[in-house]
C-alpha positions in Angstrom: 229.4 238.7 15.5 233.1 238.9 15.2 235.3 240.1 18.3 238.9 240.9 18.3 240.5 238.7 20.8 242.7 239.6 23.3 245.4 237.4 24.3 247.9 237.9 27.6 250.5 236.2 27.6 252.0 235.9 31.3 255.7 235.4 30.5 255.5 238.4 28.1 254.9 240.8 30.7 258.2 239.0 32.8 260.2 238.0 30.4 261.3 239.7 26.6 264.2 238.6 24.7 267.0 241.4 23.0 268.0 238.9 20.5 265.4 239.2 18.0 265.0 243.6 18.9 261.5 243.1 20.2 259.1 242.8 22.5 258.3 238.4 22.1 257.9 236.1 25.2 260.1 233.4 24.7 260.2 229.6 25.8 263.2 227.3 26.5 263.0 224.1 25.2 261.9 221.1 28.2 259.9 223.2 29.3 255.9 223.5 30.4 254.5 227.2 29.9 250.9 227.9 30.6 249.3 230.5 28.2 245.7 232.3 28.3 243.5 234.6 26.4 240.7 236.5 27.5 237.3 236.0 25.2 233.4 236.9 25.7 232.3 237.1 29.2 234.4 233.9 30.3 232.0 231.9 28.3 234.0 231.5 25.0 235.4 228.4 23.4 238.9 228.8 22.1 241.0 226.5 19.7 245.2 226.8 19.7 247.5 225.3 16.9 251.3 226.5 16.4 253.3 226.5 13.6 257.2 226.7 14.0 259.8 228.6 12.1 259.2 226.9 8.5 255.5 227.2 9.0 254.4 223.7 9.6 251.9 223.0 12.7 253.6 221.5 15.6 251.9 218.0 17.2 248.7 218.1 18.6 249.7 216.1 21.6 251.9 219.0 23.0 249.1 221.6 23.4 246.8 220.3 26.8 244.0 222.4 27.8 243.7 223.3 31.3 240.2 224.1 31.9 236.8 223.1 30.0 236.7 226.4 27.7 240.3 226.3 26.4 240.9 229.6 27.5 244.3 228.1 29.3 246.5 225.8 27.9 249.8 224.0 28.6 252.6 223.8 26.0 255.2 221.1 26.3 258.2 222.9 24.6 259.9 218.9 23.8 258.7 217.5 20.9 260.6 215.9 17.8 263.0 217.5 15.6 262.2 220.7 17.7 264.1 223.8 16.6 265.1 227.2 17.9 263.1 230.7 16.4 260.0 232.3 16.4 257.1 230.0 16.5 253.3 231.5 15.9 250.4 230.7 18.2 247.0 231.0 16.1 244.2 230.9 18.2 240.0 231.2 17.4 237.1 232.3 19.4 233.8 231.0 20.0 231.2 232.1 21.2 228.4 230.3 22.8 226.0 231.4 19.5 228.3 229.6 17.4 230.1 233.3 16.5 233.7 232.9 15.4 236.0 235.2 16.0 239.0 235.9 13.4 242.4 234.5 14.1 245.0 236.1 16.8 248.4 235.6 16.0 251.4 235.7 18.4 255.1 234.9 18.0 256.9 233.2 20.7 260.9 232.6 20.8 261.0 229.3 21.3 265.1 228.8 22.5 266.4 225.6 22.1 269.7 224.6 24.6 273.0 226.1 24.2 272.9 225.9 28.6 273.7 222.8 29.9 273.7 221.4 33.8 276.7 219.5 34.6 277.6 218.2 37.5 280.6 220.0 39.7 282.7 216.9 39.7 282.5 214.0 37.2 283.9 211.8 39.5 281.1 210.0 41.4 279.1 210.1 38.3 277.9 207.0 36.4 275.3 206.8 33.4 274.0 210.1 33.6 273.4 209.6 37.3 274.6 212.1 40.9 275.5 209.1 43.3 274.9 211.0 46.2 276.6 208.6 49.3 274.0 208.1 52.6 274.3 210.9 55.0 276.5 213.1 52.5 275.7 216.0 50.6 276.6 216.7 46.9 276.8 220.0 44.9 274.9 221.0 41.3 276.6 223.7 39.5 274.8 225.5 36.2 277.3 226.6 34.2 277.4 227.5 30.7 279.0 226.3 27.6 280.0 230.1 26.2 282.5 231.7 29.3 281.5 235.0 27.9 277.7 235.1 28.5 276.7 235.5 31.7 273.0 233.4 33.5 270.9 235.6 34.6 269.6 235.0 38.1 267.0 236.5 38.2 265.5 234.7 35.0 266.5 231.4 35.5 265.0 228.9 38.5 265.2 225.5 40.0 262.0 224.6 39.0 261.4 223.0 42.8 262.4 226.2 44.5 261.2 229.6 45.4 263.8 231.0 46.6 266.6 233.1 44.6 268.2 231.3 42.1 272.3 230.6 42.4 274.5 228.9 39.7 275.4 226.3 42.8 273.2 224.2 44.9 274.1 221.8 47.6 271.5 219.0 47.8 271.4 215.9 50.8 268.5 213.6 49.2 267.8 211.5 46.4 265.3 212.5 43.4 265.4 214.8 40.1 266.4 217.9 39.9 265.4 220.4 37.0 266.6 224.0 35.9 265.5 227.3 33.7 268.4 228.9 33.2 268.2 232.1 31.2 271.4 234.0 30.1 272.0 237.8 28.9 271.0 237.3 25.4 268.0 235.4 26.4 269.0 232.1 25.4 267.7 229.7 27.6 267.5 226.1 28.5 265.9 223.2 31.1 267.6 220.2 31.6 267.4 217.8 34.6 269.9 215.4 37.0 268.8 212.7 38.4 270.4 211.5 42.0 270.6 208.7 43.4 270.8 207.5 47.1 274.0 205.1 47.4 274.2 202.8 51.1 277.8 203.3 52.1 279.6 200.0 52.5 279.2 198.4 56.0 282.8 197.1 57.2 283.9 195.2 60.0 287.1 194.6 61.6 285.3 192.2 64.8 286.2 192.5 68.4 289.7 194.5 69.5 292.8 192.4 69.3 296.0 191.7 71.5 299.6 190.9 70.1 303.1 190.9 70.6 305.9 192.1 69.4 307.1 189.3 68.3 303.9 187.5 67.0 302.0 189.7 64.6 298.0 189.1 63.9 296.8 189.0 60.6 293.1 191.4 60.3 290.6 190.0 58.1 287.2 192.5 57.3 284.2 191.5 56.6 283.0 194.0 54.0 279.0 194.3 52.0 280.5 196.2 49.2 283.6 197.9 47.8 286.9 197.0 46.8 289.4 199.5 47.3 291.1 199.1 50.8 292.8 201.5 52.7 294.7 201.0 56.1 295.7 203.9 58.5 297.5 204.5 61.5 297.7 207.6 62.9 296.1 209.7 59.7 299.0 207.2 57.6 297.8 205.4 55.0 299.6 201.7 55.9 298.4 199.2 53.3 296.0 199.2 50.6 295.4 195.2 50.7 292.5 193.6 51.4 293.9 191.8 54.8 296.5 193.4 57.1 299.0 191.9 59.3 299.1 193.7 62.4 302.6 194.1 63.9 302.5 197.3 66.2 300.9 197.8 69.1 299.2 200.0 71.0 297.6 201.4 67.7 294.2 202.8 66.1 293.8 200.5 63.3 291.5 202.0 60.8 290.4 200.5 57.6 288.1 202.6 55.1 286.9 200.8 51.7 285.0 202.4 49.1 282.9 201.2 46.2 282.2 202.1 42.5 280.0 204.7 43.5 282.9 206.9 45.6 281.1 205.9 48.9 283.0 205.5 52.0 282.5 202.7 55.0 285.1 202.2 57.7 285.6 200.6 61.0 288.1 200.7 64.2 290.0 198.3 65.3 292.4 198.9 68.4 295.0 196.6 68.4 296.0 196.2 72.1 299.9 195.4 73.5 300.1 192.1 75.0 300.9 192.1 78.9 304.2 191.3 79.5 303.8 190.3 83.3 302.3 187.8 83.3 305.6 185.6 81.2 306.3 182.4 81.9 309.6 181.6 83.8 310.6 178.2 84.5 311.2 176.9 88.1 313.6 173.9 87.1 316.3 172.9 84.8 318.5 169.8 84.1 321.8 171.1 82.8 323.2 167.4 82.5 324.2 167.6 79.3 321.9 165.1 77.5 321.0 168.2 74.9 317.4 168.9 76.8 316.9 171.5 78.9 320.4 172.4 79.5 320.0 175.9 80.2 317.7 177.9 82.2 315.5 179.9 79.0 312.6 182.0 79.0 310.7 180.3 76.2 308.0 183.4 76.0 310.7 185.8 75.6 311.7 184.1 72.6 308.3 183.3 70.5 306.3 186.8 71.8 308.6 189.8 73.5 311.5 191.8 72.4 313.1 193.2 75.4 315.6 195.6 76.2 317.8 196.4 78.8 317.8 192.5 80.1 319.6 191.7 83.0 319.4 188.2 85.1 321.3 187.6 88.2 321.6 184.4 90.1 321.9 184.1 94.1 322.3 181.1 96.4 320.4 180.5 99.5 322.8 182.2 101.3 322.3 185.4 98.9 325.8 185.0 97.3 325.8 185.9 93.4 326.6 183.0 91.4 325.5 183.9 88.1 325.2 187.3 86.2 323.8 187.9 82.7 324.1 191.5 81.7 323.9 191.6 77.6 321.0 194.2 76.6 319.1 191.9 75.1 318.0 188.5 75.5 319.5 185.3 73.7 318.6 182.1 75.1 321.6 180.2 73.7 323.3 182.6 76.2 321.4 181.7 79.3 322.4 180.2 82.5 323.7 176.3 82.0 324.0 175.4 85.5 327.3 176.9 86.6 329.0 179.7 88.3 330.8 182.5 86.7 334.3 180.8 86.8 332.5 177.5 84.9 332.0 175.1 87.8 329.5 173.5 87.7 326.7 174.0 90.9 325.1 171.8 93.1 321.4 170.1 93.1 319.4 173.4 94.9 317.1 176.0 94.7 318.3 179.5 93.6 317.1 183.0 93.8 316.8 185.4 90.7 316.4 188.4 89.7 315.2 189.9 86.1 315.4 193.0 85.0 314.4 194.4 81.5 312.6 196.8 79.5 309.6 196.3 77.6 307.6 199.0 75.3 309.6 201.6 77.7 308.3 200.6 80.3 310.5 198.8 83.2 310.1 195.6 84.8 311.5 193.4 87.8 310.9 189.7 88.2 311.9 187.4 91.4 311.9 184.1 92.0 313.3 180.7 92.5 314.7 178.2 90.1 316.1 174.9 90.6 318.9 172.7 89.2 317.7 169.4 88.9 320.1 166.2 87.6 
């Protein structure tokens, strides 16, 4: 017996296409429809060929049955030298009596892409690859080629969600994303991104350091990965080298170094004011002339602190001033040489001091003894 089949196709009902003025369910190239008829009592065996626009049968290999009967089958719309148009499914019955049923016909638009996915930003991009940095998010945008069509949203998907489509989509883990987008004159295409999860590059800047003013430190990271170097203080970018000579104190030392992928590691260092308190002062001097030791210096002052405001004044036992220094600022070829303020030279015995000066704006006072020695 012959029947009439009757084939329903499930993207016909949801989706039509104005371009070619009728009623066709269309396809976007990439894609993976399922199609199914309905035949004799569930019982039928069906067979499915296509032929494209010039008439010639499209491979075998991209028409899968689903189910024993044939009654289902998935199309892969990606096969060679695939064009856009009006393909024609031809599909046959039979029956379990060996009945065959004449030939149903249905055209399909079949659109290849004129849709494309790129990627918002082609900066952290590298061979067709999102580099989506640890811990950090990244964003897809659709957008098409032709600024005067417009997607439709409710047409197009991303094939991994249910929700309501939107052009942009911000994503936080690796793996590939696809899309069906679909635009106003049913054009449509499916294309997919591929991201990848990027470690960020470890850095290390070691323990916290101490310096002063007048001996600077040199920082040396250890770094996995990355070779652009950037030093900040205080949200200022310092120094772009790979080392950094650390001359200021108290400070926030921050180094950030990113790799090829745009990924970003960094590390703190605070780099610490040395205490000035704790200087060394000599107790003893020999200002006899012999070219050692002449005068009465503060050696630290010299190799570690700028001071300010420095003041030294000399006393005997008795509490009488012999000796004043009152310059601003320290210079040891300056200091005392052993002799009152009117050049005579003083005695073998232990005198009283006092120093004043100023130090990172903070002030500081420091008494003691000191003794001419011959």
């Amino acid at each position: 017996m012959l029947k009439r089949l009757h084939i329903l196709f499930v993207v016909a009902i949801l989706l039509t296409t104005a371009a070619y003025g009728q009623n066709l369910p269309y396809a976007c190239q990439g894609s993976v429809e399922r199609y199914w008829v309905k035949g004799y009592n569930g019982q039928s065996l069906f067979s499915w060929r296509i032929t494209d626009p010039a008439g010639n049968d499209i491979p075998a290999a991209a028409i899968k049955p689903v189910n024993a009967g044939s009654d289902t089958v998935a199309i892969t719309w990606n096969f060679p030298n695939i064009k856009g148009g009006v393909y024609t499914m031809h599909i046959k019955e039979q029956t379990p009596w060996g009945c065959v049923g004449e030939e149903y016909t249905q055209d399909i638009v079949v659109n290849t892409p004129n849709l494309y996915v790129p990627i918002s930003s082609f900066a952290n991009t590298s061979n067709g690859l999102v580099n989506l940095c640890k811990g950090g998010t990244y964003e897809l945008e659709v957008q098409l080629k032709d600024g005067k069509r417009t997607i439709l949203n409710s047409l197009s998907k991303w094939t991994d969600l249910s929700e309501a489509f939107s052009v942009k989509r911000v994503i936080s883990s690796a793996g590939t994303f696809a899309v069906q987008v679909v635009d106003d004159l049913s054009s449509c295409s499916f294309d997919t991104v591929k991201v990848v999860s990027r470690d960020l590059p470890v850095v290390s800047l070691g323990d916290d350091i101490t310096i002063c003013q007048n001996a600077p430190a040199t920082v040396t990271p250890t770094v996995s990965s990355g070779n652009i170097y950037s030093w900040s203080i205080n949200g200022e970018v310092v120094s772009t080298a790979s080392t950094f000579i650390a001359d200021r104190a108290p400070v926030e030392l921050i180094l950030s170094v990113s790799d090829q992928y745009g990924c970003v590691g960094s590390d703190t260092l605070d780099v610490k004011l040395c205490d000035v308190s704790g200087i060394r002062i000599p107790s003893a001097f020999t200002p006899n002339g012999d070219g050692f030791n002449d005068r009465w210096t503060i050696p630290d002052l010299d190799a570690k602190y700028s001071v300010t405001e420095f003041e030294v004044e000399v006393l005997n036992r008795w509490g009488k001033q012999v000796w004043k220094y009152s310059r601003g600022a320290y210079d040891g070829t300056k200091m005392w040489d052993g002799k009152d303020m009117k050049g005579t030279a003083l005695p073998v015995d232990s005198y009283h001091y006092i120093i004043k000066f100023n130090y990172n704006g903070a002030t500081f006072v420091k008494k003691g003894a000191v003794t001419i020695l011959l």
